[in-house]
Each structure stands twice: as C-alpha cells, then as structure tokens.
N, C-alpha and C positions, 0 to 999 in steps of 0.2 A: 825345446831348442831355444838357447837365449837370442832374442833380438835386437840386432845393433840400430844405430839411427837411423840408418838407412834401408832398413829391413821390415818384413810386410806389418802392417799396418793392425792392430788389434780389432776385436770384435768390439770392445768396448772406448775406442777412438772415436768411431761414427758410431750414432744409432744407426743410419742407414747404412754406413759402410759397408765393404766385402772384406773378408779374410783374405790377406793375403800371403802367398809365401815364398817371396823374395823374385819376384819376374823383374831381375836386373836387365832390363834394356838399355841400358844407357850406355852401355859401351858397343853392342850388336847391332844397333839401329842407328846409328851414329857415321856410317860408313861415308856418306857423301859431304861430311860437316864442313869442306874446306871451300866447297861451290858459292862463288857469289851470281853465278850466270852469266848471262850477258842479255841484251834488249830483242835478239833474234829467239833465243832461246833462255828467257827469262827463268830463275828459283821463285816457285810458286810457296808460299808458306800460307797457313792457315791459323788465323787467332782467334780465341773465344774468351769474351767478357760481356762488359755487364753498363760501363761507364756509359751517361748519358752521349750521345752526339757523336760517341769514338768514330763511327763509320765514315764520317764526314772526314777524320784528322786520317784517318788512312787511305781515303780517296787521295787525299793532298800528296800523301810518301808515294803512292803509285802514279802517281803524274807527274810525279820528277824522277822515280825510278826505274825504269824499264828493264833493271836487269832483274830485279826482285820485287814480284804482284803478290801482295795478301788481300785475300781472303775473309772478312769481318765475319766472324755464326756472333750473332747476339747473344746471352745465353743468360741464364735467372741466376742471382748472386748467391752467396753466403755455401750452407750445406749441398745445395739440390747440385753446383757448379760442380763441388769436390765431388760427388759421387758421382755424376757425369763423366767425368773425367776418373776416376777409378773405375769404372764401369770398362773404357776404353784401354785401359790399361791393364786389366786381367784379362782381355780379351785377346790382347795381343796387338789390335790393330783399333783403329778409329779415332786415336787421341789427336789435337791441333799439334803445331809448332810453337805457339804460343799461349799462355795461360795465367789472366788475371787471377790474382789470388788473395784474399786477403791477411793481412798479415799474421794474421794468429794461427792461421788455415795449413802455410806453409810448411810446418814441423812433422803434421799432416802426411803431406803431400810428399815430404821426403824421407819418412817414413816408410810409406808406399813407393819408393822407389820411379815415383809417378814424373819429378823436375829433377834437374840435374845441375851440377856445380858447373859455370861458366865464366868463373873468374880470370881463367885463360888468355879468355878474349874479350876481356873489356879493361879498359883502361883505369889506371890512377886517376886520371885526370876528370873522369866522369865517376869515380863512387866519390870524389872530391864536393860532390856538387851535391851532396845531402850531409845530412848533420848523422852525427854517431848516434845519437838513438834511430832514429829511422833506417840507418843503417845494419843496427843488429838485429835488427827484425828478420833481413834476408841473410845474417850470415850465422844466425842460430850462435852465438858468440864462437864460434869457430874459423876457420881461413877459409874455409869454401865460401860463395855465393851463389845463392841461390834464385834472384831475380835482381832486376833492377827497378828501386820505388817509384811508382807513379804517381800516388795521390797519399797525404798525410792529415793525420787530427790531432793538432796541437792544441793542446787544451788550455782554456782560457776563462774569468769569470766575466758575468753579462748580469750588469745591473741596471734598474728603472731610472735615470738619472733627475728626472723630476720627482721623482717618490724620496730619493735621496737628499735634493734638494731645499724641498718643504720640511722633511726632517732632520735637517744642518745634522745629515751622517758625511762622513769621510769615507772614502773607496777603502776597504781592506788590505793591506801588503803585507798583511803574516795570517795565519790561520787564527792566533789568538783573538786577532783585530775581530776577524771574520766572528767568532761568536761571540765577540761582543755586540757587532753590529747588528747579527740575528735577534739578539735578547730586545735591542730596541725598535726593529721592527715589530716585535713581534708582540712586545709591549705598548707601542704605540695604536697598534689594531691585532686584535687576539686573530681577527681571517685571515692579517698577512702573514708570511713566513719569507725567508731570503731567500730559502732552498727546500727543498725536500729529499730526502735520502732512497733514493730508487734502489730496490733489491731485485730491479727487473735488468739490470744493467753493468753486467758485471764487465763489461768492458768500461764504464766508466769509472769503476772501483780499481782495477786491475791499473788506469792511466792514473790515476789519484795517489795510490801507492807507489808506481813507478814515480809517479815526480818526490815521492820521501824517500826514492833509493832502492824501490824492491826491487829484486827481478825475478817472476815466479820459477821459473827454470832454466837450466844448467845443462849444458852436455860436455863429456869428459871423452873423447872415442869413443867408446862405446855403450857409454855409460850416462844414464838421465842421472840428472838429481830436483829435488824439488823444495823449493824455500818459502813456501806460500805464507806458513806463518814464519813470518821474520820478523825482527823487533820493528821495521815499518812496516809490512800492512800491519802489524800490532799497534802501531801510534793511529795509523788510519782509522781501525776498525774502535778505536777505544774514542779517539776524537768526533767521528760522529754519532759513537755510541750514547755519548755523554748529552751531545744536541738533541740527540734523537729523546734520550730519558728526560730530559731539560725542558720536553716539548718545543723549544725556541726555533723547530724547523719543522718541515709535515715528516712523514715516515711514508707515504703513499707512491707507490709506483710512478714514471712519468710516462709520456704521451699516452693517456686513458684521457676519456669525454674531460672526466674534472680539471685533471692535469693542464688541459691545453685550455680551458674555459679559465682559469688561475691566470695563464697567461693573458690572457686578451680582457679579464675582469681587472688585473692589476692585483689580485692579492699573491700570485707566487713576481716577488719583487726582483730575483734574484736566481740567477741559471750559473753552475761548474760545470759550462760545457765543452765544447771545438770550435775550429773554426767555420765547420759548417753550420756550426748554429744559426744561423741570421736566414737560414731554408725553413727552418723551423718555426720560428719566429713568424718568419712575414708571410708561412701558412695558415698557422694557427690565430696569429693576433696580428691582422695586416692594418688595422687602426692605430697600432703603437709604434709606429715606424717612426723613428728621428726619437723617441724618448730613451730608445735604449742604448748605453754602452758599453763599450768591451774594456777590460785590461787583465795584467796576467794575472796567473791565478795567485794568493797569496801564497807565501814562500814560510816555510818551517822556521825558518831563521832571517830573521828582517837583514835585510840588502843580498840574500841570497837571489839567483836567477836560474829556475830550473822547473819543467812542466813534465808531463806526460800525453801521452797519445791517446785518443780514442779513436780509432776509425781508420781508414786508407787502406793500402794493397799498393801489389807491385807485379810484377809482368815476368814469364816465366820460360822458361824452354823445356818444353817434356821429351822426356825420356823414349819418348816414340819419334821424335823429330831427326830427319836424314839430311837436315840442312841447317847446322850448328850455327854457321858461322855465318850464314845470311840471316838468321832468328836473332843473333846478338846483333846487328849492325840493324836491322829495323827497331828492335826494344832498343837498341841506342839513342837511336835519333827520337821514338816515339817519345820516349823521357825526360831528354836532354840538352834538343834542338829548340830558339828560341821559335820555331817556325811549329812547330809540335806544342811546345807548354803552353803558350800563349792561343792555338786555337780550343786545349782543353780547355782554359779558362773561360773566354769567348762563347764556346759552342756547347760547353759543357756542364761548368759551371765546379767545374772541379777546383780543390785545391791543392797546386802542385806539390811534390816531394823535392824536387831540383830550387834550391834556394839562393841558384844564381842565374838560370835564364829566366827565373818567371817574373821577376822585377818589373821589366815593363808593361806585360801584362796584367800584373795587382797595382798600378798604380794610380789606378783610373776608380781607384774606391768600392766600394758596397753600399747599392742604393736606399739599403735598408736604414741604414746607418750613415744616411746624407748631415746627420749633427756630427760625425768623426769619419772626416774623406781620408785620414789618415789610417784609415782600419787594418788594410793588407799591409800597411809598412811595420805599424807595430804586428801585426801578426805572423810578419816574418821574420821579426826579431825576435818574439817567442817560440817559434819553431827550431831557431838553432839551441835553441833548448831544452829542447827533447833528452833524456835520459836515457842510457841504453836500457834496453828489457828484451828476456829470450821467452818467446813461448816455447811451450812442448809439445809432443805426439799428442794429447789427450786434453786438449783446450776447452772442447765441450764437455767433457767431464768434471772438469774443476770449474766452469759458467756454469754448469746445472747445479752443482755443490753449493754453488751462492745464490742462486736461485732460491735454493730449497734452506738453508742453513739462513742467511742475511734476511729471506723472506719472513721466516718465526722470529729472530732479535726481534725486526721492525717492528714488528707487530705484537712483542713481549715489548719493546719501550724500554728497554732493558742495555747499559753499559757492556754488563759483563756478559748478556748473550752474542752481544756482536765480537767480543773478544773468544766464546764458546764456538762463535760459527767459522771465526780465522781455521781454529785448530781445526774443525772437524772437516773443511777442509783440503785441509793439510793430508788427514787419515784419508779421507776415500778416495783423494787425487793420486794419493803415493798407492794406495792399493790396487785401483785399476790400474794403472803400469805396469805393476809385478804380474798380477794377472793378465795381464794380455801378454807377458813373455818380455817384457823388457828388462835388461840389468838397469838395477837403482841404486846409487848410492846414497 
C-alpha cells in the first residue's frame, strides 16, 4: 500500500521504531481541543522534553495560569524520545500533550501520524518571530505546521584569535579565504590544523550544505522527493574533499579524547560550529576562555550573508492530545513570551529560536567570550540567516549513509571519494523510502 506523509512510519525510519499503519488520531482524539478551562476547573496538559531547567520555566506559566496546569515528564533526547513516544502512539493511549522534538526528528513523527498540523491556532504574528529557515523545519516546506521552534543552531566559525594574531592571518569571509588560511596554519606548525572534517557529524554536514543552498528533501502531497546529491552538497562534499586530500585539515572525528585535547593543546585552531559551541569549548579547554572568537561562517560568494543550522527543536502537539487549543496557547507563550525565552536562556542555557523576544535576554553576552561581549548580537544577526532546509521520513538513514560513506572518503584522503559518498548517499537514502512504501519522485 503506498504511503503518504502522513502515513505509518517504515521499519527502516527508526532502528528502534514500530511499524506502523496509519492509527490517524488526530482528528478522534481531538474532541475537547476548544477547552481553555478555567482556575476552579483548570485544562491539565502533559509535556515531555529533554531541555536543561524546562521545569523551572513551566512552574512560571502555572503560576500565572490557573486555568491551564502542565505537567513537566523529563524525558532522554534524540531516538529513545521518538520511540517513546511512538511507543504511546501505537498503543492508542499514553502519549503527552506536548512533545519536544528535534528538528530533523519531526518528518518522523509525522509520518507516524504521532503530531499534528496547528497552524489553525497560532498566529501570523508569532511564526513572525523566527526566521524562514528555522521555520521550514516545522512546516516540512508545506502550509501545515507542525510545532512551534524552541531552541535553534546557527552555525558559525570559532577561531583562536591569538594563534591568528601572532600569525598576521585575517578572519575568512568566503570559503576560498578559509583554505587558504588552513594551508597557513597548517604550514606554519604541521600539529596545527583550522578544522577537521568530522564524518561522525552528519548534521554538521547536512547545516554546511544547507548554507550553499541544499535542501536534502521535498514533499509534494503525497509524495517525497530527495536531493542529497545536489550541485551544493556536490560543492560541499568536493570543497572539503580537496582539504581533506591537501592534508591542510585533520580528517579525524570530533569530540573523541584527541579531538577535545586539540582543543585545550591549541593545535585544532579553528571550529565550523553553532552557537552552542562556547558549551563545548569551556568543557573541554576551560583555560582558553577570552582567546577564542566567533564570526559567521565564510560565505560561497564574498558579501553574500547566509549560514545553516545544526542543532535545536521545537514543541509539538500529539495526535493523542484532547486539549488542542490550551497545547497551542502554552507552546505559545513557552516560545514566544519575553517572560518564557528569557528564563530558557537564564536557567537553561538555551539558544532561543524567537529572534525577537530573546534580545534582552542575549544581551548580557557569553562568559566564555568575555574578549566579544557582543556575541549574542552578532549571533543573532546570523541566525536570521538561516536557510530553508526540509528533512525527511528517514533522516537516520541518510546520517547513517554518511556515517558510513564520508567515514571511508576521510580516511581514503581522497577528493573524489567524498564526491562517491554524496551519490551513494543519494542511492540508499532514496532506496529505503521506496522500501518502507513511500511514493518518490
């Protein structure tokens, strides 16, 4: 039987998943969606994530709301959450009202028929308050929406600015800059490198591409499409193919023993990471605090302005939830409200998706980065520079593809293996679709 986007979810979607086959609850379970309560007889809703300190920012909405009390379950991020929650979903019954999700996760999820489109009840004036890439994350480039964004990873480069310094280099603003400046690092001490090319990290590949324009997939009704190898990730995968063959970068996975020891030694000079990077950093190498800084990533085409995502999620209403419209009026405020983004950032340490209540709360800098108290300002001028990009049903299948395909380039040293591994996966990503029953165009 062919299955639509909306339809159950393959064997080959999750490793862990469940088969599913089509348990549409979203419009049978739905029945109460209009209830906002009242403070005698409060709308009890139930949320499950994963964000540091959330419980804290939802004590806050239940002290000012009496008509609607949630429910915080903490829950483990990434796979174990989606199958949790599919879990409750095949069953018929057990799922929250609300459901952090990550953004790649999502396609997933609606797939499974597990969240549901709420575009209904949420306003112009608040999908206003994210940028269009971060946006089509939840609307799978279609008219529905699917959550509203919480937290975002605009991708950014982080360089040693003392190591830059003593070497009278210049910051990069085009990629070409960028290896040229590798070649002199790398020349000037054969231990250093600017970057390394991680094939453990295919979400940082996947935002890298997205900022030259990719978008790995498409939905047409009812129909996927897939673009993995497109002439940008083909510029991507040939550009660090050629650093990679050049030697003038490492090829070695990131956060391993060495990797973070690179860090805090001073020979990895240079990170294409997010904004959450400076977590990372002042884990790893908490003695280089004030040497490192940020700016945006270099651009294909000099005075071009345009990054990619790695990282964030967004808040969700599932398909088992009997209280529609009090779900969307707390992910409203949880997202939206300066009283909300501002205690994530605070309490949490998140970086918001809303890039117009969080202003005052990023204004007060990153301590890491006490040499540029200006950090959050520029980082949220490259956030509205996010690209659009749609994942698909089968996200872990095309991350395992590069896993397995980018992991043999890097380690062949090889240009045109990393242009062999684009294609190939192109072939196994477009193949498990078909095989799990999905139309492809």
């Amino acid at each position: 039987m062919r299955r639509t986007i909306r339809a159950a979810v393959g064997a080959g979607v999750l490793a862990a998943a469940l088969v599913m086959t089509g348990c549409s609850s979203s419009g049978s379970s739905n029945s109460n969606d209009g209830s906002l309560g009242t403070a005698d007889k409060p709308v009890k809703l139930t949320f499950w994530g994963w964000a540091p300190n959330m419980d804290k920012v939802v004590d806050t909405w239940n002290s000012t709301h009496k008509n609607i009390q949630v429910t915080y379950v903490k829950t483990d991020a990434g796979d174990p959450a989606v199958t949790k929650l599919l879990t409750a979903i095949k069953a018929g019954s057990g799922a929250p009202d609300l459901m952090q999700a990550e953004y790649q996760k999502i396609p997933t999820l609606v797939s499974a028929d597990a969240i549901i489109d709420i575009k209904k009840d949420v306003s112009a004036e608040t999908t206003s308050k994210f940028s269009d890439g971060v946006l089509s994350s939840v609307t799978l480039g279609s008219d529905a929406l699917y959550g509203i964004p919480q937290d975002s990873g605009p991708m950014m480069f982080y360089y040693r600015a003392d190591v830059f310094k003593k070497l009278g280099l210049s910051v990069p603003t085009t990629w070409a800059e960028y290896a040229d400046v590798a070649k002199k690092v790398h020349e000037a001490d054969p231990k250093n490198y600017l970057g390394t090319f991680s094939s453990a990290d295919a979400g940082e590949f996947a935002g890298l591409t997205q900022q030259a324009g990719a978008s790995w997939w498409g939905s047409d009704g009812d129909s996927w499409s897939v673009d993995i190898d497109s002439a940008s990730t083909k510029k991507v995968a040939s550009f660090w193919g050629g650093l990679v063959e050049d030697g003038v970068i490492d090829n070695q996975p990131q956060y391993t023993p060495e990797w973070n020891k690179g860090l805090a030694a001073g020979t990895q000079v240079g990170w294409v990471s997010a904004v959450w990077a400076p977590g990372v950093l002042a884990g790893n190498a908490p003695k280089t605090a004030g040497k490192w800084k940020m700016a945006p990533l270099p651009q294909w085409t000099a005075g071009e302005q345009a990054t990619g995502n790695w990282g964030g999620s967004a808040v969700a209403v599932t398909s088992q939830s009997k209280n529609v419209k009090a779900a969307v009026q707390f992910n409203t405020w949880l997202n939206t409200s300066k009283t909300a983004v501002s205690q994530m950032v605070t309490d949490g340490g998140l970086y918001p998706a809303d890039t117009v209540d969080s202003k005052a709360a990023l204004a007060t800098g990153n301590g890491f980065f006490k040499n540029q108290p200006d950090f959050y300002t520029q980082a949220a001028k490259i956030a509205e520079t996010v690209k659009p990009f749609t994942y698909g049903p089968n996200v872990n299948v095309a991350y395992s593809a590069f896993n397995d395909q980018f992991g043999k380039a890097a380690q062949a040293k090889s240009q045109q293996a990393f242009l062999d591994a684009a294609a190939q996966m192109q072939k196994i990503t477009v193949a498990d679709l078909k095989n799990s029953g999905f139309t492809v165009k």
